[in-house]
C-alpha positions, 0 to 999 in steps of 0.5 A, spaced: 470 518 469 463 515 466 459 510 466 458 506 459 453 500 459 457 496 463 463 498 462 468 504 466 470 510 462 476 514 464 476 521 459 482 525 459 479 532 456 475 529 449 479 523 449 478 516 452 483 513 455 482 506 459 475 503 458 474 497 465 468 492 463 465 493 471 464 486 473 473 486 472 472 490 478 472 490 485 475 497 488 475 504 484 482 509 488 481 515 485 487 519 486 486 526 485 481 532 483 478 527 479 471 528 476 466 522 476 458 522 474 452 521 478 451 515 473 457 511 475 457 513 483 450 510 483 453 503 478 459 503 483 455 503 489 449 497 486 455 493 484 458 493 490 465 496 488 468 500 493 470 507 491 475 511 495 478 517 494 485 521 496 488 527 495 493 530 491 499 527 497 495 520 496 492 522 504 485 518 505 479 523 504 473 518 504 470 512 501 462 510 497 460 503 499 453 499 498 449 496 504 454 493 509 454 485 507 455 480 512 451 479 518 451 482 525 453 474 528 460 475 525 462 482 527 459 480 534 464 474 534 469 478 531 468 483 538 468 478 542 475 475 539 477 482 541 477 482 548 480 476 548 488 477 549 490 470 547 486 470 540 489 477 539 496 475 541 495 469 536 493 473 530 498 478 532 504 473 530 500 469 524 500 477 521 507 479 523 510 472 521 508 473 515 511 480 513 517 477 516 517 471 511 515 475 505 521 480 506 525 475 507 524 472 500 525 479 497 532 480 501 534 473 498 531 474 492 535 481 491 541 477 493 541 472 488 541 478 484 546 481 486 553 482 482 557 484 488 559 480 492 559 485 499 551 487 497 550 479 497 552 479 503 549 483 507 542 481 504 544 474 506 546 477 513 539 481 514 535 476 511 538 471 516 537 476 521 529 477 520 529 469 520 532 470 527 525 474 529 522 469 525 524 464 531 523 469 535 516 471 535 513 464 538 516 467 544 513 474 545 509 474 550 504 479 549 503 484 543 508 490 545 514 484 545 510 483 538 511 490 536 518 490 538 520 484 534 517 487 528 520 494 529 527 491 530 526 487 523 524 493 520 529 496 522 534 491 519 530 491 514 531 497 511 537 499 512 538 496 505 533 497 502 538 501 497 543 495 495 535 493 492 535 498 487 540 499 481 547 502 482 545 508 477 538 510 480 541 510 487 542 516 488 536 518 485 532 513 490 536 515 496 533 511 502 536 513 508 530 512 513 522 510 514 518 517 513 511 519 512 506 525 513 509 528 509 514 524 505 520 526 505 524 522 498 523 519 493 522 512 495 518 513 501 513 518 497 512 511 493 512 506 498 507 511 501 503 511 495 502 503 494 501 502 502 495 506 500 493 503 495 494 496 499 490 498 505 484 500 501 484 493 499 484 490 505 479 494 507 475 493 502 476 486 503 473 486 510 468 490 509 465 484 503 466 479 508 462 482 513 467 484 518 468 491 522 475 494 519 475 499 525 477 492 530 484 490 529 488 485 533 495 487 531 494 495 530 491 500 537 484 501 536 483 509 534 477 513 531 477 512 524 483 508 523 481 502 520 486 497 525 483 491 522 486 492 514 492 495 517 493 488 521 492 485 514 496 489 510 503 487 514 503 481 510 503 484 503 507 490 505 513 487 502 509 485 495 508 493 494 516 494 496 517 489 490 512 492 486 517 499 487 524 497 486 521 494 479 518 501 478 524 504 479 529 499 477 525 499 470 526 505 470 517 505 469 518 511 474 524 516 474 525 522 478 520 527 473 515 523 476 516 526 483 514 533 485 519 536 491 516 542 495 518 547 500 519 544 508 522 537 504 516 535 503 516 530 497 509 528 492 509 522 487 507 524 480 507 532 476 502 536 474 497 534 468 499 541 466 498 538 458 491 535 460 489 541 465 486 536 470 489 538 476 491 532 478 497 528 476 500 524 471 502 517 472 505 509 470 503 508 463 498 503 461 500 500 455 502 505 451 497 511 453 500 516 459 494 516 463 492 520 469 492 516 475 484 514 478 
């Protein structure tokens, strides 16, 4: 990747790829060993363009930004916010109440698009299950009570996550459970992937409103977790779920896309072998099968 007057290269080898004016972004993923020149780090951290880099697994490695914006008046308030149970309880609901509402949404969605009749109504019932924890949420009286609505509504949830994928890739995309560190399908390698990349987002949006991304209200607080852009990003989990069932189901993204390791383990992408940039080839964009970054 390379800087261009005010635009960003992306090279693969001697030949041009993708070309991104700077003032059309607000965050740079890389994803995998990706080479950067000096030029572009020095640009990005002028514009204020976060850049975050992950593994090959799409584990977070570290992150360039600019000076930190915002003043210390707001994060002292967001501090203060913190220690107040009540605030925090609040905020836990308003982010668990829209994850529910927007998977929801999904679940109705696949339902109406459903051909079989028992696949309609079993989405029908989840959904109007997770309107039952909708319901449910005012009277959580403290944030365990939250976390225990929003892990059974997951759970419901995903226990028909395969009725929301195409008859003929379901085997394919099997999803029996949740799992992470390592993946071990297809379907949670990608969700996986896209929560990453969504939580680099949240964090970065934080980050440019002056708040601290470590000081959540929903979320633990641990060293090095950014708890804050985890609370927000409860809300956008579903979005990125829409975002791989339309990957899947237009098959943008098929089972070669996918590298299966020894232990069960299960990576998004296969090796540039073509390319020999190490890292991994990714969706097209436009007609040009570029290396993700």
């Amino acid at each position: 990747m390379r800087l261009d007057n005010d635009t960003l290269r992306v090279e693969v080898g001697a030949e041009t790829k993708l070309r991104v004016p700077l003032h059309h972004l607000t965050s740079v993923v890389t994803f995998g060993y990706v080479m950067l020149s000096a030029p572009l780090i020095h640009r990005l951290a002028q514009e204020a363009i976060t850049l975050t880099l992950l593994d090959n697994n799409g584990r977070f490695k570290a992150r360039l930004e600019g000076p930190q914006s915002g003043n210390i008046l707001l994060r002292r308030e967001q501090h203060r916010r913190a220690g107040d149970l009540a605030y925090c309880l609040e905020s836990a609901r308003a982010c668990i109440a829209g994850k529910l509402k927007n998977g929801r949404q999904v679940l109705l969605r696949a339902a109406r698009e459903a051909k079989a009749a028992e696949e309609r109504c079993k989405l029908e019932i989840v959904a109007a299950n997770l309107a039952t924890s909708l319901r449910a949420l005012p009277q959580a009286e403290c944030l365990d009570a939250v976390r225990g609505v929003e892990g059974d509504a997951a759970r419901r949830y995903f226990s028909c996550v395969n009725l929301l994928i195409r008859p003929d890739l379901r085997e394919v995309f099997r999803f029996d459970d949740r799992n992470r560190r390592p993946p071990r399908d297809r379907l949670n390698a990608l969700l996986s992937f896209l929560y990453t990349l969504w939580t680099s987002d949240c964090r970065a949006a934080c980050e440019a409103a002056g708040l601290d991304p470590q000081l959540g209200f929903l979320h633990a607080v641990r060293p090095g977790r950014p708890a804050l852009a985890l609370d927000l990003v409860e809300e956008f989990r579903p979005f990125a779920d829409r975002l791989a069932f339309s990957l899947i189901n237009r098959k943008q993204i098929g089972p070669a896309d996918f590298v299966e390791r020894e232990g069960g383990s299960v990576l998004l992408g296969r090796r540039c072998a073509t390319h020999g940039c190490g890292g991994f080839s990714g969706a097209q964009t436009g007609n040009v099968d570029s290396c993700l970054v």
